[in-house]
C-alpha positions as CSV (number, residue, x, y, z in Angstrom):
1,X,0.0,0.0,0.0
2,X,1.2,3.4,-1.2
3,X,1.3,6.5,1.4
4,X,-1.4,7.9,-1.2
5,X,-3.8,4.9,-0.4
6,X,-3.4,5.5,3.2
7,X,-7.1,6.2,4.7
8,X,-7.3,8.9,7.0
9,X,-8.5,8.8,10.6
10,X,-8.2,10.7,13.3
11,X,-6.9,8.8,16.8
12,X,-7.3,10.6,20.0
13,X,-6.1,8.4,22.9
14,X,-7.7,9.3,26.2
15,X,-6.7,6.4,28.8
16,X,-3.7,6.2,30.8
17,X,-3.4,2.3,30.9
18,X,-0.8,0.8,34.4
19,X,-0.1,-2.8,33.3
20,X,1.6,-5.0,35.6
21,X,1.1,-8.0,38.3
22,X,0.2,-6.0,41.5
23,X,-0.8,-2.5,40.2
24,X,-3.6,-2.4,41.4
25,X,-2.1,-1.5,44.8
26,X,-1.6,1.2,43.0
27,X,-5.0,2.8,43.0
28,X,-5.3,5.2,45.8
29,X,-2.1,6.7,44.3
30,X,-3.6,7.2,41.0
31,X,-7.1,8.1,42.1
32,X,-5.4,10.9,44.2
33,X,-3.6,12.1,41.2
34,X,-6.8,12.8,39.3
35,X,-8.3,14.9,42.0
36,X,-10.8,12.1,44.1
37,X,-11.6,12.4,47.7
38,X,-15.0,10.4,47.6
39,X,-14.9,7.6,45.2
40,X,-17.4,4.6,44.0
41,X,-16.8,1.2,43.1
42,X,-18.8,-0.2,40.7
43,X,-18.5,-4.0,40.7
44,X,-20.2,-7.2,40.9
45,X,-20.9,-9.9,44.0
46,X,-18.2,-12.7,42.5
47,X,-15.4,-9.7,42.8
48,X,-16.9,-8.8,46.0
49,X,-16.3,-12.5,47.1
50,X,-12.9,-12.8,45.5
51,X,-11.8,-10.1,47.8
52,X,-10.7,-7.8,45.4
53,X,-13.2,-4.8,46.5
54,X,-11.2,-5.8,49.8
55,X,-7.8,-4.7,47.8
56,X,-9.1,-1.7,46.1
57,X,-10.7,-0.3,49.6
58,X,-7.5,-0.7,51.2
59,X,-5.1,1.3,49.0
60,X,-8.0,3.8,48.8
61,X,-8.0,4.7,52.3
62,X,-4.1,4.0,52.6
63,X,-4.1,7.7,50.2
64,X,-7.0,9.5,52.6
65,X,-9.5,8.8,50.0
66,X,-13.4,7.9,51.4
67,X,-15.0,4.5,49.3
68,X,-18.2,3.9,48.7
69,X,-19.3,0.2,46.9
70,X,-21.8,-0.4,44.6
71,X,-21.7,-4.1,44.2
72,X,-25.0,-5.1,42.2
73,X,-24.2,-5.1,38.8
74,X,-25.5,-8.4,37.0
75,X,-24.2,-9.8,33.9
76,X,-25.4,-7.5,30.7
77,X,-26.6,-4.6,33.1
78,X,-29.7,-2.8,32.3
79,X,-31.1,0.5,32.8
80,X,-32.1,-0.5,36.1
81,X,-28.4,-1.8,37.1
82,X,-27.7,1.9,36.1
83,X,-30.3,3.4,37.6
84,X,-29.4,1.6,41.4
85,X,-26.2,2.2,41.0
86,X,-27.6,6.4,40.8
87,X,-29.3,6.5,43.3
88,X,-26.1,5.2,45.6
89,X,-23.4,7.8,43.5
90,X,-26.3,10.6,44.4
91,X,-26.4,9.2,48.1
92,X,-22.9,9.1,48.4
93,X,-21.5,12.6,46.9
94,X,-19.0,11.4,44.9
95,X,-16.5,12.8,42.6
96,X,-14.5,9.9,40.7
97,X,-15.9,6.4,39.6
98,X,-14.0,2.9,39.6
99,X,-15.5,0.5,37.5
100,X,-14.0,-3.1,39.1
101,X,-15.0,-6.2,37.3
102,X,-15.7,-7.3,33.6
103,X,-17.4,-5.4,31.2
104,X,-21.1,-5.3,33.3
105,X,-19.3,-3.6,36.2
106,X,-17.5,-0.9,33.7
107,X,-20.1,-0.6,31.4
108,X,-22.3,0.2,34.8
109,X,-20.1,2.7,35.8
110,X,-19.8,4.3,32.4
111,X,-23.7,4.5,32.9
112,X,-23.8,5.9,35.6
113,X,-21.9,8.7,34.8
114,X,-23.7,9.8,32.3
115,X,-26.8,10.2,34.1
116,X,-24.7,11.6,37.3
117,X,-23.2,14.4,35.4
118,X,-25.7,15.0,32.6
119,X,-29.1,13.4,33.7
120,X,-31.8,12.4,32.2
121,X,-32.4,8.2,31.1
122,X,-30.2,6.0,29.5
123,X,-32.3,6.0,26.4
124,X,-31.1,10.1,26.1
125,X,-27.5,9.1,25.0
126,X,-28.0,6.1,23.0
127,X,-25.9,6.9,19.9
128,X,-22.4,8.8,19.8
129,X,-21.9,12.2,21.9
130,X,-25.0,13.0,23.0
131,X,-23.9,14.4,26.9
132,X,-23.6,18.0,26.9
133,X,-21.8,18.5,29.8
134,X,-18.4,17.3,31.7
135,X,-18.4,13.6,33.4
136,X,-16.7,12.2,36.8
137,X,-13.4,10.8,35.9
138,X,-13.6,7.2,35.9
139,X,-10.1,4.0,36.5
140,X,-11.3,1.3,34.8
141,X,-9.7,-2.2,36.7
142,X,-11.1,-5.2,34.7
143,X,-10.9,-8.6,36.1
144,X,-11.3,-10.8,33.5
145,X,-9.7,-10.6,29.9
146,X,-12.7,-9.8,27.7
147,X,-14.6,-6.6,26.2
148,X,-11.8,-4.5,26.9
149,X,-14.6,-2.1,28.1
150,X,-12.1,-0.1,30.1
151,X,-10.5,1.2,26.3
152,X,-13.5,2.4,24.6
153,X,-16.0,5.4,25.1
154,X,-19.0,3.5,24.8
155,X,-21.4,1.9,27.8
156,X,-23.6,-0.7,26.7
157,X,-26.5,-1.0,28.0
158,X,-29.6,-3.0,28.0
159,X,-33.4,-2.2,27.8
160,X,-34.6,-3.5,30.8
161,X,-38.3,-4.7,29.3
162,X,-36.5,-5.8,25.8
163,X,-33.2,-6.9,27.3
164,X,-31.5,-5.2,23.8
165,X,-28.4,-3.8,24.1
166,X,-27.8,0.3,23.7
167,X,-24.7,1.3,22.8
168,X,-24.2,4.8,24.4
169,X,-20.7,6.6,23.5
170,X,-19.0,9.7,24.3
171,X,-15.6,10.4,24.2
172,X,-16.3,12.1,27.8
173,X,-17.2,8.7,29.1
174,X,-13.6,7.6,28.1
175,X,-11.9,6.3,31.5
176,X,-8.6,8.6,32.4
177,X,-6.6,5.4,33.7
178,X,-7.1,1.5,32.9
179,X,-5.2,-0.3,35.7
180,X,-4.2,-3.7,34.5
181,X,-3.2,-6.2,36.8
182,X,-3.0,-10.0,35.6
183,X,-3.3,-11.0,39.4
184,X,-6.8,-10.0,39.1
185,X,-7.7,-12.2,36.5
186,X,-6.3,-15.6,38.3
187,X,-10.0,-16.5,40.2
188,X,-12.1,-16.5,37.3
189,X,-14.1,-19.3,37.2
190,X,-13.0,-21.5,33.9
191,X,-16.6,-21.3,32.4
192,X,-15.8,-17.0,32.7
193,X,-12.1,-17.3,31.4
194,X,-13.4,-19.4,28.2
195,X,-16.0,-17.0,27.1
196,X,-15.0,-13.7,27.7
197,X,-11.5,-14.7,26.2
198,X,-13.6,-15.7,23.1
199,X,-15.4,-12.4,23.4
200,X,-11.6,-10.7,23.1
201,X,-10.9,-13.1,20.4
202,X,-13.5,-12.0,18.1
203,X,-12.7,-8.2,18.7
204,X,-9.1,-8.8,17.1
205,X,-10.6,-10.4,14.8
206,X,-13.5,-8.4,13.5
207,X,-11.9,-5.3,14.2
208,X,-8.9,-6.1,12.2
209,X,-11.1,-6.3,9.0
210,X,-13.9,-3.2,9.6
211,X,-14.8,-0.4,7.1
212,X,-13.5,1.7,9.6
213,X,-9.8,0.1,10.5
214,X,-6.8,2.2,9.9
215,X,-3.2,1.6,10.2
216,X,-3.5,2.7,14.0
217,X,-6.8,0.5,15.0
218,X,-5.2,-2.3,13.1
219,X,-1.5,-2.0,15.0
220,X,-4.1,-3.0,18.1
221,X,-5.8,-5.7,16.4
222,X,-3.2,-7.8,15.4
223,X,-0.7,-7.4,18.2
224,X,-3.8,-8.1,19.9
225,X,-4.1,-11.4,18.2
226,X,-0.9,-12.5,18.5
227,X,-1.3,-12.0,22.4
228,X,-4.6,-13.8,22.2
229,X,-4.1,-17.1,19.9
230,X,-1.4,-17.4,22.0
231,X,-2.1,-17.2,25.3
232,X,-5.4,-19.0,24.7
233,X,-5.3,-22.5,25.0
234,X,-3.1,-22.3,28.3
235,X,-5.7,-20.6,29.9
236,X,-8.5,-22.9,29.1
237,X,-6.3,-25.9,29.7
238,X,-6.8,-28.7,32.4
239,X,-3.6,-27.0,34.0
240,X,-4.0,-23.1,33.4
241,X,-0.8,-21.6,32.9
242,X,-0.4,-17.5,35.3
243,X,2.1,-16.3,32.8
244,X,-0.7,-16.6,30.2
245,X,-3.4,-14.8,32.0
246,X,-0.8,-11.9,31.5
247,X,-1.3,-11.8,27.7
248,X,-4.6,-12.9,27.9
249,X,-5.5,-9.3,29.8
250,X,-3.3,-7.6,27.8
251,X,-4.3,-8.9,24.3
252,X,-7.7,-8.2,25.4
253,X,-7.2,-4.6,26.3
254,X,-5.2,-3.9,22.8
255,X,-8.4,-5.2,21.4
256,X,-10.8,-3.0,23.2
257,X,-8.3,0.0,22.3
258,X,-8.9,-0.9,18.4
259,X,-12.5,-1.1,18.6
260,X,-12.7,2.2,20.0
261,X,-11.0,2.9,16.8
262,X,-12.3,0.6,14.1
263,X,-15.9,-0.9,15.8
264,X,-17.0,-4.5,15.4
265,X,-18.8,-6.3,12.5
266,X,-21.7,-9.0,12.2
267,X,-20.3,-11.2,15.0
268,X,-21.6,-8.8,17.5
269,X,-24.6,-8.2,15.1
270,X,-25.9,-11.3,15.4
271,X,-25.2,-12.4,18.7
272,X,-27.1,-9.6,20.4
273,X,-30.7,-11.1,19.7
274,X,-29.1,-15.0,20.2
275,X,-28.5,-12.9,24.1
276,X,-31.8,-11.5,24.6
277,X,-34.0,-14.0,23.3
278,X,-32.2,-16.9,24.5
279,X,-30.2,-16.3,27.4
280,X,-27.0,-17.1,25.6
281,X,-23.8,-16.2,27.2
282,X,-22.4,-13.3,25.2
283,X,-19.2,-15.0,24.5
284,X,-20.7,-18.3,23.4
285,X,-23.3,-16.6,20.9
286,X,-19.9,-15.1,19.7
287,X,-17.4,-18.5,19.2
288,X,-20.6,-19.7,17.7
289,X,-21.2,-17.1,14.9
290,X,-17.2,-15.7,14.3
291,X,-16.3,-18.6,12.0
292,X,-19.5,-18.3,10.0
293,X,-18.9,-14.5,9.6
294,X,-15.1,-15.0,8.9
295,X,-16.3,-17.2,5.8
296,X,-19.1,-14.5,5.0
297,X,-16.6,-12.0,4.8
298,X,-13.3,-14.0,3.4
299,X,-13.8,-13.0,-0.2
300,X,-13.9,-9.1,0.4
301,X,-11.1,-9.4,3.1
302,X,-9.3,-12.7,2.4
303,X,-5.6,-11.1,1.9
304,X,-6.2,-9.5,5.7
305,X,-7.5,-12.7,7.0
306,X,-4.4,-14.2,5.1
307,X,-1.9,-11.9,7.7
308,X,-4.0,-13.7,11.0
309,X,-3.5,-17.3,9.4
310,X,0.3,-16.6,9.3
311,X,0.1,-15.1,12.6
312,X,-1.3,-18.1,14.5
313,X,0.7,-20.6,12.2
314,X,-1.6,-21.3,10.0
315,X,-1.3,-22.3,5.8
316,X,-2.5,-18.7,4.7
317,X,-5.6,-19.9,2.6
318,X,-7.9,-16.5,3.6
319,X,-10.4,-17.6,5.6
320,X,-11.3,-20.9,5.9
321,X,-8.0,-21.5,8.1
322,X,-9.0,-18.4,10.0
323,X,-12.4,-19.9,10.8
324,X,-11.3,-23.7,11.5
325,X,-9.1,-22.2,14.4
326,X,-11.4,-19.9,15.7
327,X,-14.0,-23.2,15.6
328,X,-10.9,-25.4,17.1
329,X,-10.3,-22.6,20.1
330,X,-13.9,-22.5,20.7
331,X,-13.7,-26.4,21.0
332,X,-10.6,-26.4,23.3
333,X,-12.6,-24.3,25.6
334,X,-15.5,-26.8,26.3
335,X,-17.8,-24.3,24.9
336,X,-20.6,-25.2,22.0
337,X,-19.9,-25.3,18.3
338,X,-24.0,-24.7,17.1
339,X,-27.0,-22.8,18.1
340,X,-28.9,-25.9,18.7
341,X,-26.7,-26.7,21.3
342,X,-27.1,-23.4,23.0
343,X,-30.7,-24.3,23.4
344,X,-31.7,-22.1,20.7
345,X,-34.7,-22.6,18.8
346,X,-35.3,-22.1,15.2
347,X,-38.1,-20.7,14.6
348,X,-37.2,-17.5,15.9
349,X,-34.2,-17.2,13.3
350,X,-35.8,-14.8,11.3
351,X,-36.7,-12.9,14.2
352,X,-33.0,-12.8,15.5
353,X,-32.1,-11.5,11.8
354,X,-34.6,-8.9,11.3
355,X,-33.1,-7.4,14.7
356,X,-29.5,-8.2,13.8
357,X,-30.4,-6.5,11.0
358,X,-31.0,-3.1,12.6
359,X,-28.0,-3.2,15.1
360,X,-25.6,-0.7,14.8
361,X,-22.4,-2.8,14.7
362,X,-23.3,-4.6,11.8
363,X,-23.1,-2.0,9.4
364,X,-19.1,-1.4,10.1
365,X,-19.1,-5.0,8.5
366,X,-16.4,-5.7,5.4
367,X,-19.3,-7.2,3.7
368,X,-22.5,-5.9,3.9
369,X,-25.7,-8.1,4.9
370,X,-29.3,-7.9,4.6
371,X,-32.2,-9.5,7.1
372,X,-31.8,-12.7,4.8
373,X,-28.4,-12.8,4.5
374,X,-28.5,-12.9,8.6
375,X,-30.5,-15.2,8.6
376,X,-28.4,-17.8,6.2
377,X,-25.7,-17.2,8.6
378,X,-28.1,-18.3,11.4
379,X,-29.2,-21.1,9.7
380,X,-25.3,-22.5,9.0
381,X,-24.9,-22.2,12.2
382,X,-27.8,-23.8,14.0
């Protein structure tokens, strides 16, 4: 590729990101530096259990700063997650937000910031920079090696009568400092490790090949990938390997950091409605759909796919290697191949792909789709 057929883009990194085992000690220090005195700590009742709210309280209060914990987040929050989670920030008078956990607890946080600072319901900034005034600044410490949530702008959000997913960005809801600490990441149950490390999978992936990727989103994605393929299978493995968990987090974060650059394609399309209407583990709807998308898209992005074969030591073919590992990774991880094994029925299929349809990720696609062409995809994979 010639300079001249370099597209343009415009990166604006906002997130200080601490990597290292043990940083998170480090969080009064840096909470300090960005002005808190009264903070929140958005998390989840597993990461309460695991004792790291324990860990995050403690070198809080070693630096003079006052805690608060918010600690009901469930998995794919909703507006009323958010709206709980308000109602204690209101209570509490607090100036700087800590989002502890997997993607729910940061997305949370993310939400509630935007209706601390700018009111109003969740449904008010569904879209791209619709907050109109300042936000809280906001550390982002995930726990598990997945959506790569603390990197990106965006909260998503469920409907809570619909259960669909709103994505709500700004780049004011960007966190100031991701604090990554592979220690964190060493209780996670093995069903947790093996999907959300699918979930960062597929963001390499798909964001490596959008109609938005540039030179910058797609330095992320494939170092990403690398990281990923990698460090994969020894976290999934009967004898999970520490070291790995270190480029599993890290992978995952890169990841995050080119979706906030690039977005995501018909992966995430599709498994949206698999989530709502069926109950189906984010991650698994993903390993099940990523190798029927890689094969939707392999003949408008084959020579990209071509650079992840070699990557992951694979006969560059295009595709169709591309999408046999991602099946084979999925496989090492105990976690199901088709739809029908998900428990999901059928007959809704073209339900699921009128709605995949109209969601928002989708149309960054390398390939375009229609409501049929979802549905085909549905179909191979069921």
């Amino acid at each position: 590729m010639s300079a001249s057929e370099l597209p343009s883009f415009d990166y604006q990194p906002r997130t200080r990101v601490v990597f290292g085992a043990g940083v998170v000690t480090r969080l009064g220090e840096l909470a300090k530096d960005l002005g808190g005195t009264r903070s929140l700590i958005v998390t989840d009742p597993g990461i309460l259990r695991a004792g790291h709210v324990e860990q995050a309280i403690a070198s809080l209060t070693a630096a003079g700063l006052e805690a608060t914990v918010f600690s009901d987040v469930q998995p794919n929050p909703t507006t009323d997650d958010v709206d709980r989670c308000l109602a204690v920030a209101r209570t509490a008078g607090i100036d700087l937000l800590i989002g502890l956990g997997g993607g729910s607890a940061m997305d949370c946080a993310k939400g509630c910031n935007f209706l601390l600072t700018n009111g109003g319901r969740m449904e008010d900034y569904w879209g791209v920079g619709k907050a109109t005034k300042p936000m809280l600044p906001m550390i982002a410490i995930p726990t598990t090696s997945g959506t790569g949530s603390e990197a990106q702008s965006f909260a998503l959000i469920a409907k809570a009568d619909s259960h669909m997913k709103m994505a709500c960005g700004d780049s004011k809801a960007a966190c100031r400092i991701a604090l990554l600490d592979p220690d964190l990441t060493l209780s996670l149950p093995a069903s947790v490790t093996a999907a959300t490390g699918i979930d960062a999978i597929s963001h390499a992936v798909e964001s490596f090949v959008t109609t938005k990727r540039n030179p910058v989103s797609q330095l992320f994605s494939r170092k990403a990938w690398q990281l990923l393929v990698q460090s994969f299978p020894h976290v999934v493995g009967p004898a999970p390997v520490a070291k790995a968990r270190a480029g599993m987090l890290l992978g995952s974060h890169l990841a995050g950091a080119a979706i906030e650059n690039s977005m995501l394609g018909a992966t995430h399309a599709l498994a949206n409605p698999l989530s709502a209407h069926f109950g189906v583990t984010h991650g698994v709807a993903i390993g099940i759909m990523l190798p029927h998308v890689v094969r939707w898209n392999a003949p408008v992005v084959g020579d990209l796919y071509r650079a992840l074969e070699e990557d992951a030591g694979l006969q560059p073919v295009g595709g169709e290697a591309l999408a046999a590992k991602l099946v084979d990774l999925v496989t090492q991880a105990g976690l199901p191949t088709r739809l029908r094994d998900a428990a999901v029925e059928s007959e809704a299929i073209d339900t699921m792909a009128a709605e995949a349809a109209k969601q928002w990720t989708g149309t960054f696609n390398p390939r375009p789709l229609t409501a049929a062409e979802f549905g085909s995809l549905y179909r191979a994979a069921w």
